[in-house]
Z-matrix of the N, CA and C atoms (Angstrom, degrees):
N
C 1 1.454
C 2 1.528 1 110.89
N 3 1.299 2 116.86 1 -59.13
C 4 1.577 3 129.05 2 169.43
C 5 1.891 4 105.17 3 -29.43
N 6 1.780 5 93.11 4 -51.19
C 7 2.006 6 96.21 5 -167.24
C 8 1.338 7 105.98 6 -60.20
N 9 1.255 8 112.81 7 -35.61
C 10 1.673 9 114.91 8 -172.32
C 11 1.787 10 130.33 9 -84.89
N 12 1.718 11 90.72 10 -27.19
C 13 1.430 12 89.30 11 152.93
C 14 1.665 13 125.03 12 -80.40
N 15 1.509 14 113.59 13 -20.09
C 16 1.451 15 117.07 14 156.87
C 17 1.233 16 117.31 15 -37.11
N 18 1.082 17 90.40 16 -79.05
C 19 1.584 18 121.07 17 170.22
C 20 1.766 19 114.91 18 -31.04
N 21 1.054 20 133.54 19 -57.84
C 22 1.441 21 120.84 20 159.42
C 23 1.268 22 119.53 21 -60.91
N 24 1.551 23 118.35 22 -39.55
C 25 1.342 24 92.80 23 -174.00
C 26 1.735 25 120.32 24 -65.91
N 27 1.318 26 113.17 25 -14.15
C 28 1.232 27 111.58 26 -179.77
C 29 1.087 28 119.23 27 -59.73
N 30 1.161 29 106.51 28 -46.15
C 31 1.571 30 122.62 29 166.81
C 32 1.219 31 132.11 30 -54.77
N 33 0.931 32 116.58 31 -52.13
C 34 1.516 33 141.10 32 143.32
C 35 1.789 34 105.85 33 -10.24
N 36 1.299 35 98.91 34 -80.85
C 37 1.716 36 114.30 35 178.62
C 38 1.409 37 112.59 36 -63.06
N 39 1.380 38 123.04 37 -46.07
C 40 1.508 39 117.39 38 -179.33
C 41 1.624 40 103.15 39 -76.05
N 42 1.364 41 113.16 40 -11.46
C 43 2.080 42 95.60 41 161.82
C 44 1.172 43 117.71 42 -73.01
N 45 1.542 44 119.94 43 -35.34
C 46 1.380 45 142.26 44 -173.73
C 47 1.611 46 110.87 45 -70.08
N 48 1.056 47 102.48 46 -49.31
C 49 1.642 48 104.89 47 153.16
C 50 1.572 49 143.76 48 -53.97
N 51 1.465 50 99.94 49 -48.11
C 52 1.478 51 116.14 50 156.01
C 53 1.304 52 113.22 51 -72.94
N 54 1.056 53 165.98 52 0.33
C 55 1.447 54 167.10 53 -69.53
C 56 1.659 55 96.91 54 153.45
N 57 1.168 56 117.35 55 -45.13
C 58 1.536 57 133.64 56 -166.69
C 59 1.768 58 107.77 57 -100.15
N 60 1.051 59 124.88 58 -26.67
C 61 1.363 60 131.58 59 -176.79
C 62 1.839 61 104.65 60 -121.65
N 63 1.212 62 103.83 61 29.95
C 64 1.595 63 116.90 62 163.78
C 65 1.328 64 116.77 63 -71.18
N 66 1.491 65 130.73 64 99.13
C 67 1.369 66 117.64 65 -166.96
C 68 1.390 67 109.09 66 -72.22
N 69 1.196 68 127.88 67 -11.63
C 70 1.493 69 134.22 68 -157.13
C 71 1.896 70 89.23 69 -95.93
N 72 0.846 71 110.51 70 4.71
C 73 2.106 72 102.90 71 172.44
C 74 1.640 73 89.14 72 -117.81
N 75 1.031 74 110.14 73 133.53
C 76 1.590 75 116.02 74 155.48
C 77 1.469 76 122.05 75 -100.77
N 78 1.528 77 107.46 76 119.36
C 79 1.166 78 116.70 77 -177.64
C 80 1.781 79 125.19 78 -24.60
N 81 1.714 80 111.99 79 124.06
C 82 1.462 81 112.71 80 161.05
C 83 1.427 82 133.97 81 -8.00
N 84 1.244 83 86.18 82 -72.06
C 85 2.001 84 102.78 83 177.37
C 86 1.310 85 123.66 84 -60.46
N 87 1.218 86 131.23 85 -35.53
C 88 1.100 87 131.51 86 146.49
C 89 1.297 88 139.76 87 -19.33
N 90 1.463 89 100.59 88 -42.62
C 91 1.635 90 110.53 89 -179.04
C 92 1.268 91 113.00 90 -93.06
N 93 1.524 92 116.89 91 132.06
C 94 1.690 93 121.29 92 -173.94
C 95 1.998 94 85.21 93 -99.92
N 96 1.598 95 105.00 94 125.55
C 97 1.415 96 112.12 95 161.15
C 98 1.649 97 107.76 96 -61.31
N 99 1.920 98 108.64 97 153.44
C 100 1.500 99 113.82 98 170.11
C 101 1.267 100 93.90 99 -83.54
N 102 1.024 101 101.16 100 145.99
C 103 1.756 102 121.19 101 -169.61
C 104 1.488 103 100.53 102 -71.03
N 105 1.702 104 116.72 103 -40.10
C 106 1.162 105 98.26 104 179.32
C 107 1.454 106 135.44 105 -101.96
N 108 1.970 107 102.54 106 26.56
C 109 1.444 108 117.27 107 172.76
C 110 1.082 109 91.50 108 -81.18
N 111 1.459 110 129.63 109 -59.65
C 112 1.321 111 140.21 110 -157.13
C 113 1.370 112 101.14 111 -46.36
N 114 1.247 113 126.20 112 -83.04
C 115 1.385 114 138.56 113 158.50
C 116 1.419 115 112.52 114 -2.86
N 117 1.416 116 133.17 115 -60.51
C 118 1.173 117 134.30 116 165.46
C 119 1.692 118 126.97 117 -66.74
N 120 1.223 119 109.68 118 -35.07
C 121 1.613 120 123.39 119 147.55
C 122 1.519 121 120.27 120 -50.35
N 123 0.782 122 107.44 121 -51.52
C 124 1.855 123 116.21 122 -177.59
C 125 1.466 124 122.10 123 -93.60
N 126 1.384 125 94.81 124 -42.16
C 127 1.779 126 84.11 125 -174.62
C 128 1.422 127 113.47 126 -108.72
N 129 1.311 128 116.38 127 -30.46
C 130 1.502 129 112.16 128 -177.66
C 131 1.605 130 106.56 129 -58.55
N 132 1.300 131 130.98 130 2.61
C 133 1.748 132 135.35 131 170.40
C 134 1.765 133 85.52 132 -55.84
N 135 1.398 134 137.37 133 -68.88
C 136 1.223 135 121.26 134 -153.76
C 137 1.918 136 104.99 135 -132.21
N 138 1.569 137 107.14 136 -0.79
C 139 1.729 138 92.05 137 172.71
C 140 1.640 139 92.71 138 -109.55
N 141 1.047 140 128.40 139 177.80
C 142 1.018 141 146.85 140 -176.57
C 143 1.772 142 115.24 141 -109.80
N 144 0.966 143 96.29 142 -80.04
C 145 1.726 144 111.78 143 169.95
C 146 1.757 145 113.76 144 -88.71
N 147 1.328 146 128.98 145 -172.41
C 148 1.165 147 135.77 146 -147.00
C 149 2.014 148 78.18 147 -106.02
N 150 0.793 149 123.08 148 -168.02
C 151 1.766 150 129.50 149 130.17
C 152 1.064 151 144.29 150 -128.65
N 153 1.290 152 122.38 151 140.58
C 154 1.209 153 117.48 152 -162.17
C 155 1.538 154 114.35 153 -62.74
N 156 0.715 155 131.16 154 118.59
C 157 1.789 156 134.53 155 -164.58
C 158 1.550 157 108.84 156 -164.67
N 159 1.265 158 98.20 157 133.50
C 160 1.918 159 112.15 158 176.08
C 161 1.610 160 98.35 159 -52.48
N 162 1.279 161 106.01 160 -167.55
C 163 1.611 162 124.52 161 -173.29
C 164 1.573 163 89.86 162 -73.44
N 165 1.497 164 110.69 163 -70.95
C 166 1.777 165 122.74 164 -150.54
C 167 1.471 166 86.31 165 -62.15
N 168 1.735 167 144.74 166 -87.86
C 169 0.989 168 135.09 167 -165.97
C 170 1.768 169 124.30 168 -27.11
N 171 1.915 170 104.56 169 -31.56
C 172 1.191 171 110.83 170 176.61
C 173 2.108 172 116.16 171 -57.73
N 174 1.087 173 78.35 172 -57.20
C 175 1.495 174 111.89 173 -179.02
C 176 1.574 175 103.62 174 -47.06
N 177 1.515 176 126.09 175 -45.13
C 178 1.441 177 124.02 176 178.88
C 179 1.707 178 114.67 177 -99.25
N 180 1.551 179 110.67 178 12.06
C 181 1.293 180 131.03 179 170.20
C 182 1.986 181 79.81 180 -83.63
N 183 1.254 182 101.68 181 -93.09
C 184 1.437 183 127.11 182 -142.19
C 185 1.999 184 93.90 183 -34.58
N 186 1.852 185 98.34 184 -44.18
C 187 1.861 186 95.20 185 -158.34
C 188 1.556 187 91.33 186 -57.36
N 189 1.270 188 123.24 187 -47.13
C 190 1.733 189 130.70 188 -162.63
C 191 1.678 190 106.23 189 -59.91
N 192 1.080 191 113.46 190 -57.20
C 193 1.576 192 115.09 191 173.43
C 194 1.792 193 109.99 192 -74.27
N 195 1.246 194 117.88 193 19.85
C 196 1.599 195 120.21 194 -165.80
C 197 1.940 196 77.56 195 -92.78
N 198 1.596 197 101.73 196 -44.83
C 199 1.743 198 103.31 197 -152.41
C 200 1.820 199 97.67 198 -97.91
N 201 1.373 200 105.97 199 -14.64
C 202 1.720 201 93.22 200 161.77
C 203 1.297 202 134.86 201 -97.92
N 204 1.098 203 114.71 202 -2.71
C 205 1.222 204 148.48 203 170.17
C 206 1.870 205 125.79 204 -89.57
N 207 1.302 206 98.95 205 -29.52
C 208 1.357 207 109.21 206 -177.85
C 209 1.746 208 130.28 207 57.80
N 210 1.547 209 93.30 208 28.88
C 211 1.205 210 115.15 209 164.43
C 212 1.352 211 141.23 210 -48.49
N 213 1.394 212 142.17 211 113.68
C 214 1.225 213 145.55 212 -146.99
C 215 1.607 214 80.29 213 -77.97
N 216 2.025 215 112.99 214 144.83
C 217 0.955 216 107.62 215 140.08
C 218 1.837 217 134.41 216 -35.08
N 219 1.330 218 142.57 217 -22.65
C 220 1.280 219 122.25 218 -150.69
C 221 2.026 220 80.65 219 -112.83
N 222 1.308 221 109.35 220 -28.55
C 223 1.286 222 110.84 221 -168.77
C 224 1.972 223 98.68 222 -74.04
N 225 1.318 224 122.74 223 -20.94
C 226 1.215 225 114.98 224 -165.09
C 227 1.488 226 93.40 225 -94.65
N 228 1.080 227 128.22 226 -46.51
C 229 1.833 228 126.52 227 172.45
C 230 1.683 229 110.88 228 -68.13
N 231 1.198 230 121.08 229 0.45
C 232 1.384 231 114.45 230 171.80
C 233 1.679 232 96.86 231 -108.35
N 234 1.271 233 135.81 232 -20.27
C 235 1.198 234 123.31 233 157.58
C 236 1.644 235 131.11 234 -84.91
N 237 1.398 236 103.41 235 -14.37
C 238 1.241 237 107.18 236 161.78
C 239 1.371 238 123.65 237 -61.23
N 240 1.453 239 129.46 238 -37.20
C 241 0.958 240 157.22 239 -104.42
C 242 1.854 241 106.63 240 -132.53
N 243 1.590 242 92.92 241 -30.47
C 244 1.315 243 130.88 242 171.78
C 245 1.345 244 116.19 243 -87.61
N 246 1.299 245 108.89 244 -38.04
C 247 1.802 246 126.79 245 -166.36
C 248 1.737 247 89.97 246 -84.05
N 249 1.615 248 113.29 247 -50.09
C 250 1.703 249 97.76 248 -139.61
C 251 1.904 250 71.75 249 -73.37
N 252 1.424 251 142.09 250 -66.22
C 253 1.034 252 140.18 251 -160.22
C 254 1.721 253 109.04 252 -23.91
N 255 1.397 254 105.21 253 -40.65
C 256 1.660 255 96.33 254 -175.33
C 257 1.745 256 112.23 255 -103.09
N 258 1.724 257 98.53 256 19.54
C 259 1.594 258 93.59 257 -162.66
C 260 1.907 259 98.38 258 -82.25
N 261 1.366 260 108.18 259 -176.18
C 262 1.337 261 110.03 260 174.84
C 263 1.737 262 113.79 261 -79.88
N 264 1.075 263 93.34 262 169.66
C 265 1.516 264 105.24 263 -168.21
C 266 1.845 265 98.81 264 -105.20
C-alpha cells in the first residue's frame, strides 16, 4: 500500500513538472492585461460606466478598490492606465 501511494505521488510531481516546463504555454507574467478587459472583468460586477474623474482622483479610486476588490497588481495598473487615458482633463 505504502509502494503505491509512493508510487503516485511520483507521478503526481513528474506531471506537475512536465505540465510546468511545457514550452507550448507561455508563461503568466508575461502577459500585460487590456486595461479595458480588466475593467470590464472587475468592475462592471457593481459600476456600470467608467467615472468621470481627473488622473489623481483616478489613481486613489483604483489603489482603494485595488484592496477591496482584490485586484492583482498588473490588473490594477492596466485599469488605471485605461481610466487615466479616458479621465478628464
Amino acid at each position: 500500500m505504502k509502494k503505491s501511494i509512493y508510487t503516485l505521488c511520483v507521478v503526481f510531481l513528474f506531471s506537475l513538472l512536465a505540465a510546468a516546463a511545457d514550452p507550448a504555454k507561455p508563461p503568466q507574467q508575461d502577459r500585460t492585461p487590456d486595461g479595458e478587459a480588466a475593467y470590464k472583468t472587475n468592475c462592471t460586477r457593481c459600476h456600470n460606466t467608467p467615472p468621470a474623474l481627473n488622473v489623481r482622483q483616478t489613481r486613489v479610486v483604483v489603489s482603494h478598490m485595488r484592496v477591496r476588490a482584490s485586484l492583482t497588481a498588473s490588473d490594477a495598473n492596466a485599469i488605471l492606465r485605461y481610466l487615466a487615458e479616458n479621465a478628464r482633463r
